[in-house]
C-alpha positions, 0 to 999 in steps of 0.5 A: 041184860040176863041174856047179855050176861048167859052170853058173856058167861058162855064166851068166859066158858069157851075160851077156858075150854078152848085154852085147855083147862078143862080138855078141850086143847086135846086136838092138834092143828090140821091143814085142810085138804083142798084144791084139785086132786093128786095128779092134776099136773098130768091130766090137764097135759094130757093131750091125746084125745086132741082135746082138754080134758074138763079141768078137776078144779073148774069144771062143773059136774055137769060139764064132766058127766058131758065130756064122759058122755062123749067118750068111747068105752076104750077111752073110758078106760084109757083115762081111768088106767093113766090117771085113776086119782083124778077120775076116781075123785072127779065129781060128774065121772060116771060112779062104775068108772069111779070105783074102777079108778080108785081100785087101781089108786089104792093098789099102789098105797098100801097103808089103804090095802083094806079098801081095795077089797073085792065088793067095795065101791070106793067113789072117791079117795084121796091119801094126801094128809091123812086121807079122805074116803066115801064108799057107797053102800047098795046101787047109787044109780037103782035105788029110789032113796039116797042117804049120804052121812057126814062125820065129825072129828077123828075121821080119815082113811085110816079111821073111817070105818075101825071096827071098835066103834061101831056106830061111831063111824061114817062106814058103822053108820053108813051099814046101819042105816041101809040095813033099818030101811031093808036095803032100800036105800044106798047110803053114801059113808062120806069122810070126804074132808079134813076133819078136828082131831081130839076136841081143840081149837080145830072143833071149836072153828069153822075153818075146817068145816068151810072147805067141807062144805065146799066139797060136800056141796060138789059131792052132792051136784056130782050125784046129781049129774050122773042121774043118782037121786037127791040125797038126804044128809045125816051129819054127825057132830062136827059134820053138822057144822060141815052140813050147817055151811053147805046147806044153801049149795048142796042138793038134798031133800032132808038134812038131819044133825045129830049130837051137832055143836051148831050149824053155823046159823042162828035159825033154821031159815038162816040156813038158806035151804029148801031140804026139811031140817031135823035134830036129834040129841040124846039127854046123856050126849056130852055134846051138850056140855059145849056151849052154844054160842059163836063169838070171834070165830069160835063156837057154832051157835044155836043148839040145832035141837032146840026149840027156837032154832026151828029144825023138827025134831028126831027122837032119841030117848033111847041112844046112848053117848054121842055116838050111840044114835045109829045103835039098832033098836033106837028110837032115833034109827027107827026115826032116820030110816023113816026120813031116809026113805021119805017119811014123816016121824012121829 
């Protein structure tokens, strides 16, 4: 009965937040970007090599890395020339012609231009909404170790790697991973979904996080196809419910939250994956002021850092604020330097 009650009062609580009297109705609506990438049309007409072409919206990765196998140098580059948006966020294409697709994309939008840059490997970027982006740091294909970070609300194009956040974002964290493993690992900055804007009824729902999900597990079997290695997740708030609802599909050996509202799932053997499941929180991270419940689709359910959800346990005395665990000198990024290059954290 006391649980019964703490529950219905954690409910009483969301919704009160959720309506706005306490701040959570800061966010605004977001329609997730799904479905086949911009200029799908053409490519699926596209008949010049006598052949179809692997479907954007159908075919496995696996099945595209087959058809890219087969083809010539010069058909390669063909492709990439008249249709750099499919190519260039088609999971399965090899990650070189991937790169090359989307510098040829982002030429033509200039609100992107930044992106674009000489030494940037942009492996996927798509300018429809307010955009999505992954960019990887270090040899995808040389490197032993892979990292991806998965990122919560208030990342898109535009925001993803802002300069006045440095530890906040996907690109600011991406940089500060590989830099504590001595570049061992190459880390994946991935905003490759829709993400809440503010903290409304979008962060308090998994509508978002569901279609993440969906492309995040692609994503990571897309790596996997084109020989990279498996991946470790580091997801970041929302991004941990994102990571929470893609944990039974993704390829990866280790998916660690940090500052996470839930992961959708009650235990961590709710979540229905083989990859070893860490927790970070830091006592001062508001995040845990968000009531841990899920009730008629709001909410994400059990704190991912206590002691009953199950998930070992990252050390982060000494990060600050929600976005503070990836700050050099902290024992949570000495913690996810050890995880991403295959250790144990004591």
């Amino acid at each position: 009965m006391r649980r019964y009650r703490r529950t219905l009062v954690a409910i009483a609580l969301m919704a009160t937040l959720v309506s706005g009297t306490a701040g959570w109705a800061a966010g605004s609506g977001q329609r997730p970007v799904d479905g086949p990438p911009p200029g799908t049309a053409a490519w699926r007409h596209d008949g010049a090599f006598g052949r179809a072409l692997p479907d954007p919206e159908t075919a496995a990765p696996a099945q595209v890395a087959a058809f890219f196998a087969t083809l010539s140098a010069t058909q390669r580059q063909e492709l990439t020339e008249r249709h750099p948006s499919v190519v260039g966020n088609l999971d399965g294409v090899p990650v070189e012609i991937r790169y090359r697709a989307n510098r040829l994309a982002l030429a033509k939008d200039p609100r992107y231009s930044r992106l674009a840059a000489p030494g940037r490997q942009i492996v996927a970027f798509d300018p429809r909404g307010r955009g999505t982006v992954a960019e990887v740091y270090g040899d995808l294909l040389t490197s032993r170790h892979i990292a991806v970070v998965v990122p919560g609300s208030d990342i898109d194009a535009g925001t993803y790697d802002r300069s006045g956040d440095a530890y906040g974002t996907p690109a600011g964290m991406a940089t500060s991973l590989r830099t504590a493993t001595g570049g061992r690992t190459a880390v994946v900055a991935w905003a490759g979904y829709t993400t809440p804007v503010g903290v409304g009824l979008d962060a308090a729902t998994g509508e978002l996080a569901e279609v993440g999900a969906e492309r995040l597990a692609r994503f990571t079997e897309g790596l996997a196809a084109v020989g990279a290695g498996t991946p470790k997740l580091f997801c970041h708030s929302y991004g941990s419910v994102v990571c929470g609802l893609a944990a039974s599909e993704a390829a990866a050996s280790d998916i660690v939250v940090l500052g996470s509202p839930g992961m959708r799932a009650d235990t961590v053997d709710a979540l229905r994956t083989d990859a070893r499941v860490w927790a970070a929180k830091d006592p001062s991270d508001w995040i845990s002021k968000v009531p841990n419940v899920e009730f008629l689709g709001l909410g994400h359910g059990t704190d991912p850092a206590a002691a009953d959800f199950g998930a070992r346990r990252v050390p982060a005395r000494t990060a600050h604020g929600h976005t503070g665990y990836f700050a050099p000198g902290t024992d949570s990024l000495r913690a996810f330097a050890s995880i991403a290059t295959g250790g144990e954290v004591r």
